[in-house]
C-alpha positions in Angstrom: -34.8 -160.8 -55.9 -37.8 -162.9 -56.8 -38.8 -163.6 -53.1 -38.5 -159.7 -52.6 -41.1 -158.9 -55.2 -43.5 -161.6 -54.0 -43.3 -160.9 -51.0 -43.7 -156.7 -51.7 -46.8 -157.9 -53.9 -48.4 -160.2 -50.8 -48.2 -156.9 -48.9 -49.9 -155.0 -50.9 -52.4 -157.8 -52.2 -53.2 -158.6 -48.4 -53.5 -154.5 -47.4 -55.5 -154.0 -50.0 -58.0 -156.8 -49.0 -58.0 -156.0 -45.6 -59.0 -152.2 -46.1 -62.0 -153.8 -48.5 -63.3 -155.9 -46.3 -63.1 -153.2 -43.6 -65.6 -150.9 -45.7 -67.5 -154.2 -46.5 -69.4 -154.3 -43.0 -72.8 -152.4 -43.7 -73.6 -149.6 -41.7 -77.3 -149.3 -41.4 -79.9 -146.4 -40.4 -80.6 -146.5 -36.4 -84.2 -147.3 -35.7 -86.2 -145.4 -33.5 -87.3 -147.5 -30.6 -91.2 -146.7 -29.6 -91.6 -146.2 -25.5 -93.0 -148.7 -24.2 -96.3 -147.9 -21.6 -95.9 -148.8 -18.2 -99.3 -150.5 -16.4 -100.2 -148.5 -13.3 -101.1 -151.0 -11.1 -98.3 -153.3 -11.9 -95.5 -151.3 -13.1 -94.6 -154.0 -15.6 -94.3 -153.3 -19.3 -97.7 -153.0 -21.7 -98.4 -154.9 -24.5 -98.9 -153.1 -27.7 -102.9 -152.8 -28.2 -103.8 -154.5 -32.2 -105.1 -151.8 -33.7 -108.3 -152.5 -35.5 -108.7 -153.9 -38.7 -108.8 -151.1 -41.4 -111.7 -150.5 -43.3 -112.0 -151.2 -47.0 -112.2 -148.0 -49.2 -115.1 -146.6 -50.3 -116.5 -147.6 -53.9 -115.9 -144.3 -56.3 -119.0 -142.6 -57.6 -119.5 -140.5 -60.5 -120.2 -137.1 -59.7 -123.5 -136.0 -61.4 -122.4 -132.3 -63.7 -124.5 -130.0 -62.5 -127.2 -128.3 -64.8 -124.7 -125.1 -64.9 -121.4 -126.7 -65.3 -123.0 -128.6 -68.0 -124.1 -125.1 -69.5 -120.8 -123.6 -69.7 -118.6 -124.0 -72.7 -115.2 -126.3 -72.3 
């Protein structure tokens, strides 16, 4: 009787496991994949151009009221 009711609870221990570590496996997003350019002359594959260094942003001013926004009433 004993060896019945491990052996029932294995089953179910080990099923149980085995549909966990089924889910466990990550399913991720698909990434796009970009074309790639073929050269003319040679057919072969292009590598990517760098793109240029950005620029740095532009310092922020203070815009100057003007003499009749200053005029009206807040």
């Amino acid at each position: 009787m004993a060896g019945l009711m491990n052996e029932l609870v294995s089953g179910v221990v080990e099923s149980v496991l085995k549909e966990i570590l089924k889910k466990a496996g990550g399913t991720t997003t698909t990434k796009r994949q970009k074309r790639q350019t073929r050269s003319a002359t040679t057919g072969r594959f292009k590598k990517a151009a760098s793109s240029r260094a950005a620029k740095p942003a532009k310092k922020q001013v203070s815009r100057r009221r003007t003499a009749a926004s200053r005029s009206k009433t807040r």
